[in-house]
C-alpha distance (Angstrom), angle and dihedral (degrees) to the residues before:
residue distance angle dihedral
X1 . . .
X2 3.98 . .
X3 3.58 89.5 .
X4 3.97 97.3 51.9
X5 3.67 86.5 51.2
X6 3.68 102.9 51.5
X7 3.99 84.2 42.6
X8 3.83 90.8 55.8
X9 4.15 93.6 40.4
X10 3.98 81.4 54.7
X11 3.93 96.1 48.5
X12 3.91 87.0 44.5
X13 3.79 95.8 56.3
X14 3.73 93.5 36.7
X15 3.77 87.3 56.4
X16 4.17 92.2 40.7
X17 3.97 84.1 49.6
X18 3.66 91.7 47.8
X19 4.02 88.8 54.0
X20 3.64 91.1 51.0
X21 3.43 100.1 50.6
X22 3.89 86.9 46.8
X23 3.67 91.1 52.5
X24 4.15 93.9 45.0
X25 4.28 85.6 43.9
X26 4.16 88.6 49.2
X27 3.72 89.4 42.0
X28 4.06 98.3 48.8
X29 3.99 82.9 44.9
X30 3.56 96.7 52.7
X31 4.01 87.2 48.3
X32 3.36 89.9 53.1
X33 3.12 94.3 50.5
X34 3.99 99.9 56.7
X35 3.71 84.0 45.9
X36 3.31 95.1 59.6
X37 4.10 91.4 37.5
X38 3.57 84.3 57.1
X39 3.83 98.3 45.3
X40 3.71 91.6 53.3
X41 4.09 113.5 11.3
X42 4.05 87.4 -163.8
X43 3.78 97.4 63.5
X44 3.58 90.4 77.6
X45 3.61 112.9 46.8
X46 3.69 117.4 -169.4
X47 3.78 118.5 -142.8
């Protein structure tokens, strides 16, 4: 059962990693987006 558990440890942190990059990608996106926002107020137009 040492393999099974070293296979599920590496799907865990694959999935944790995943998160985090999805986090850091949403977070860099959302900065770019206020920069840009800020740069130019009419790009985003709110309803």
């Amino acid at each position: 059962s040492g393999k099974l558990r070293v296979c599920a440890h590496l799907c865990l942190s694959f999935q944790s990693e995943r998160k985090v990059m999805m986090l850091t990608r949403l977070a860099l996106y959302s900065e770019l987006m206020s920069c840009t926002y800020k740069l130019n107020p009419g790009f985003l137009k709110k309803p």
